[in-house]
C-alpha positions as CSV (number, residue, x, y, z in Angstrom):
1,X,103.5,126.3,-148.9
2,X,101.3,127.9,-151.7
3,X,98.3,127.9,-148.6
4,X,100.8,131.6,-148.1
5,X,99.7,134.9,-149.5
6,X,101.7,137.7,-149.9
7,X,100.8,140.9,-150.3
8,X,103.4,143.1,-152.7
9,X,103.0,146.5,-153.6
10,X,105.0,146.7,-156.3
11,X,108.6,145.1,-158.5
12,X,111.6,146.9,-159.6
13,X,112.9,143.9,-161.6
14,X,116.6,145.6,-162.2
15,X,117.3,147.7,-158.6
16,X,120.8,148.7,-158.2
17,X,120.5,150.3,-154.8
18,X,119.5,148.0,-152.4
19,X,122.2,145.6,-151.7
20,X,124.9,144.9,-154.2
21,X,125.0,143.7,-157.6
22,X,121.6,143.8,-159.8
23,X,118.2,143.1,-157.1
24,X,115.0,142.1,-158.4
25,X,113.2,144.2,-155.3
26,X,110.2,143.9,-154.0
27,X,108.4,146.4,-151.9
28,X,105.9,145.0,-149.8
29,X,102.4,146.2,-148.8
30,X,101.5,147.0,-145.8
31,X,103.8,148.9,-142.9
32,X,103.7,149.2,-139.0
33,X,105.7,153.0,-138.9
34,X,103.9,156.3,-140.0
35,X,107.2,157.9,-140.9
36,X,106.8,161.5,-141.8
37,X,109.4,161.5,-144.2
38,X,107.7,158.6,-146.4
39,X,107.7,158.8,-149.7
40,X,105.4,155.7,-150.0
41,X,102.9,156.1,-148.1
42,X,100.8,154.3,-150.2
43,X,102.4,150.8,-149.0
44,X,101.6,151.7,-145.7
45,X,97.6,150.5,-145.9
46,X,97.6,146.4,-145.6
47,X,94.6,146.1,-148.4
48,X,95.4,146.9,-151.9
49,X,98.2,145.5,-153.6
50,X,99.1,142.1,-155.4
51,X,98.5,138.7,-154.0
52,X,101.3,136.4,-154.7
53,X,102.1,132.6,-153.3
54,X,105.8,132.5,-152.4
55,X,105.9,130.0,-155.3
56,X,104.7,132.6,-158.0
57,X,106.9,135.7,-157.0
58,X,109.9,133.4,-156.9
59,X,108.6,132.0,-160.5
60,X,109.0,135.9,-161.5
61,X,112.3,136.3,-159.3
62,X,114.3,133.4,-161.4
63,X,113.5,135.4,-165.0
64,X,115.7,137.4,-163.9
65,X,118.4,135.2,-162.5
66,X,121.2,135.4,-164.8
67,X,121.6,139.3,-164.6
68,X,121.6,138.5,-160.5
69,X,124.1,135.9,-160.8
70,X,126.4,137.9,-163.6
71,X,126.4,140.8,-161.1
72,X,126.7,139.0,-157.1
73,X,123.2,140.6,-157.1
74,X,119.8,138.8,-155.9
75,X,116.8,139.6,-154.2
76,X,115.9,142.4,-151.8
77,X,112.5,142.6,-149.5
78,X,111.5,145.8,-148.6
79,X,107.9,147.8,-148.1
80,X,106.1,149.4,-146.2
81,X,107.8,146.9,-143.5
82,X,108.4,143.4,-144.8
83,X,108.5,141.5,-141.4
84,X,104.4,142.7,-141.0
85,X,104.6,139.4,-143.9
86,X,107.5,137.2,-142.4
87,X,105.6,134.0,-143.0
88,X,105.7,134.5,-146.9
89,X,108.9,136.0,-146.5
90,X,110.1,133.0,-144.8
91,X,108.8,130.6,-147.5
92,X,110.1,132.9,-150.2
93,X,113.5,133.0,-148.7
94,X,113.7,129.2,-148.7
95,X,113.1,128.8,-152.2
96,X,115.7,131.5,-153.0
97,X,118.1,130.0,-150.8
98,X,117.8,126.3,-152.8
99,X,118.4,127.8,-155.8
100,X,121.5,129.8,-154.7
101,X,120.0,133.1,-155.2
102,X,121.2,135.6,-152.4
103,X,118.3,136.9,-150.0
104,X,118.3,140.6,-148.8
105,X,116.0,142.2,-146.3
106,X,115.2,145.9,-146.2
107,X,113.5,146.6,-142.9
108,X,112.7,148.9,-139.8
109,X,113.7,146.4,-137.4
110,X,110.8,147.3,-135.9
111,X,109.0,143.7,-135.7
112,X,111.1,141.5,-133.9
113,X,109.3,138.2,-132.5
114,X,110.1,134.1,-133.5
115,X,108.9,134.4,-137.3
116,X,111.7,137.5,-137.7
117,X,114.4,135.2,-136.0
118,X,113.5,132.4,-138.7
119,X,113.4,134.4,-141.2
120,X,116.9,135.4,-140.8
121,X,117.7,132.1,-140.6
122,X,117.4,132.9,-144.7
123,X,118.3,135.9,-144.6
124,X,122.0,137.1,-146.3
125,X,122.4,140.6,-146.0
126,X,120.1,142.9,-143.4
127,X,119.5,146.9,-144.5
128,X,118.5,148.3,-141.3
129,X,116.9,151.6,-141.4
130,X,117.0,153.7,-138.4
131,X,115.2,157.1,-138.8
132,X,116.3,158.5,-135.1
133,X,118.8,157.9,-132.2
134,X,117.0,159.6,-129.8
135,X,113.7,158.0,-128.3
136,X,111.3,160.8,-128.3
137,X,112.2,162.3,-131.7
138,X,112.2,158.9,-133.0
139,X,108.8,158.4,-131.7
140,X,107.1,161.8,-133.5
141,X,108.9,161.4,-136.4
142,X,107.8,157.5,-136.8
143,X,104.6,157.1,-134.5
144,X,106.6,154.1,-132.7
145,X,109.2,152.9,-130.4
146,X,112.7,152.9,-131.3
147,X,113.5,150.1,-128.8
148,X,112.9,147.3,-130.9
149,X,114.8,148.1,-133.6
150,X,118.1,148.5,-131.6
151,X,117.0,145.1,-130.1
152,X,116.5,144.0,-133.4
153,X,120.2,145.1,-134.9
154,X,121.7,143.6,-131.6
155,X,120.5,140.2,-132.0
156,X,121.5,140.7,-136.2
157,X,124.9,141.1,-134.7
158,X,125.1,138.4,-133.0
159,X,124.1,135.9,-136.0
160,X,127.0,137.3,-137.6
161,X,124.5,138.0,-140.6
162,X,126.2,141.2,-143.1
163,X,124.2,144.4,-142.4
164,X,124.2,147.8,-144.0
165,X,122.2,150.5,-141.5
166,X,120.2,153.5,-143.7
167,X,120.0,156.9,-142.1
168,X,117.3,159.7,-144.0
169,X,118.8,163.3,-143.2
170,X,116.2,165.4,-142.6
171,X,116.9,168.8,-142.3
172,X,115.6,169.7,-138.3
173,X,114.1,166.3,-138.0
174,X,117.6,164.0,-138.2
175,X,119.9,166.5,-138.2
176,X,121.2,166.7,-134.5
177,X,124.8,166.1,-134.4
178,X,124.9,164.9,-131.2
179,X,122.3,162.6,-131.6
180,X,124.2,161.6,-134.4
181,X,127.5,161.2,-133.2
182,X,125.3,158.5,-130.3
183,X,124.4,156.2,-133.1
184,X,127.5,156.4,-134.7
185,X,129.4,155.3,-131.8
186,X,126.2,152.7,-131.0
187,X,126.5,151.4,-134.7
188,X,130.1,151.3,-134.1
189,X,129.8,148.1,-131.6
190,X,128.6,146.0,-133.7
191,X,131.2,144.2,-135.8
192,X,128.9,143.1,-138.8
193,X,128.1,146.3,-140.0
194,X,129.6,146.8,-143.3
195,X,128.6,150.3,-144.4
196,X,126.4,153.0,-143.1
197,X,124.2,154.6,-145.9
198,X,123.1,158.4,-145.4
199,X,120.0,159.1,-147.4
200,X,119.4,162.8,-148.1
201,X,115.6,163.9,-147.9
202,X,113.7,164.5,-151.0
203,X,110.1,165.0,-151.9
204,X,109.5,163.1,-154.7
205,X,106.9,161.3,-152.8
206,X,104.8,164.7,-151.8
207,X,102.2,164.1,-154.4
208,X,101.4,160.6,-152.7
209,X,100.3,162.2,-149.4
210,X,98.1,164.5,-151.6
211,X,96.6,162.1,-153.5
212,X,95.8,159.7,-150.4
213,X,94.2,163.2,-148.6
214,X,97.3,162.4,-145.8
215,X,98.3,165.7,-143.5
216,X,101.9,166.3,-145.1
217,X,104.1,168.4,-142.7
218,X,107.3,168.8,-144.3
219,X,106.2,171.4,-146.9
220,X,108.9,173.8,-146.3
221,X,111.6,171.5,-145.2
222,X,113.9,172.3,-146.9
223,X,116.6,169.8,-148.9
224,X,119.7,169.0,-147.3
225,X,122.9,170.9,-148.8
226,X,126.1,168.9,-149.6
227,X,127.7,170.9,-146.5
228,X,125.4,169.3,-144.2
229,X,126.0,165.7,-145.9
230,X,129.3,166.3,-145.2
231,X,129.1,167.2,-141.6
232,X,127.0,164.0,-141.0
233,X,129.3,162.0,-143.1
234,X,132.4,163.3,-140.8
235,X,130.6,162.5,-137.5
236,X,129.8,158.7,-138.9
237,X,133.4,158.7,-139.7
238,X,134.8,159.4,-136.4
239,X,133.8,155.7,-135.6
240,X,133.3,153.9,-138.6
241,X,134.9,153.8,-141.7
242,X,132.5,152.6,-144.6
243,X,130.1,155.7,-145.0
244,X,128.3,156.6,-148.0
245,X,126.1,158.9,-149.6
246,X,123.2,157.4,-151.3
């Protein structure tokens, strides 16, 4: 096992946002997608970061266990794009899983091969983030294919696994009703959703683009107001119920 290296960006060792209860989280380093909206691009690069053996990270994860435990929390994956790392991830998960700790993934969908299908195996809850419904948008804004990732949250589905799906309104970028109103009804068919998060755009991660000489090109987007929130949250609405702002 400890012949696996993984390569981790960074720890937030007390998370409340990604999945329920208290998550030790752990962004990964390294990612696939070039998402214009990024507000890490610094995980994107695969060099850098920290080398851990599944065995050490989960030595830090069980510190931490009682606050998990008090709170239904556990441990959330996310990056850059976890599943570029599945084979740690896998390793990582099975230790989690033996000591009863829950197991959360945070991902793009965008990787989908044998190690991703083990590694759900492990796998309790799956945050799916989809950044566009339509293919060609979803391509500029991301630099890849949206196909996998809807082949991806189908086969999810069908393990009966929980999943949350993540949507980032951009003002002119993800803001298309229409388009909208297509993944809501697409979400929709899948039975194990359990919520739908919108994300509002910010640009707290602007200085990182600057700092890593990156071509930013959302200067002047603006933020969206909470009357455009709303009109996304009423669309997701019209076919499914758990919607949120986060």
């Amino acid at each position: 096992m400890d012949k696996i290296i993984g390569n981790v960006h960074s720890i937030e060792t007390c998370g409340t946002l990604d999945g329920p209860g208290i998550r030790f989280v752990v962004f990964m380093q390294g990612c696939n997608l070039r998402c214009r909206y990024c507000h890490n691009p610094d995980t994107w690069n695969t060099d850098g970061g920290t080398l851990y053996t599944p065995r050490d990270l989960f030595n830090e994860i069980v510190k931490y266990e009682s606050y998990m435990r008090f709170s239904n929390g556990g441990l959330t994956i996310t990056g850059g794009e976890p599943l570029l790392q599945a084979d740690f991830l896998i390793e990582l998960f099975m230790l989690c899983k033996e000591h009863g700790i829950h197991t959360a993934l945070d991902t793009s969908g965008s990787i989908f091969n044998d190690q991703t299908r083990i590694l759900l195996e492990w796998t309790d809850l799956v945050i799916i983030d989809i950044k566009n419904f339509d293919k060609l948008q979803y391509k500029d804004l991301t630099g890849f294919d949206l196909q996998p990732t809807l082949n991806f949250l189908d086969y999810v589905n069908t393990l009966q696994k929980r999943i949350w799906v993540r949507y980032v309104l951009v003002p002119d970028l993800t803001d298309d009703l229409a388009i909208i109103s297509d993944l809501s009804k697409f979400i929709s068919l899948h039975r194990n959703v359990e919520r739908i998060e919108v994300l509002p755009f910010h640009k707290m991660g602007e200085y990182k683009w600057e700092t890593l000489n990156l071509p930013y090109t959302l200067q002047d987007t603006k933020i969206p107001t909470e009357a455009e929130l709303l009109k996304v949250l009423e669309v997701f609405y019209k076919h499914n119920r758990n919607v949120i702002i986060v």
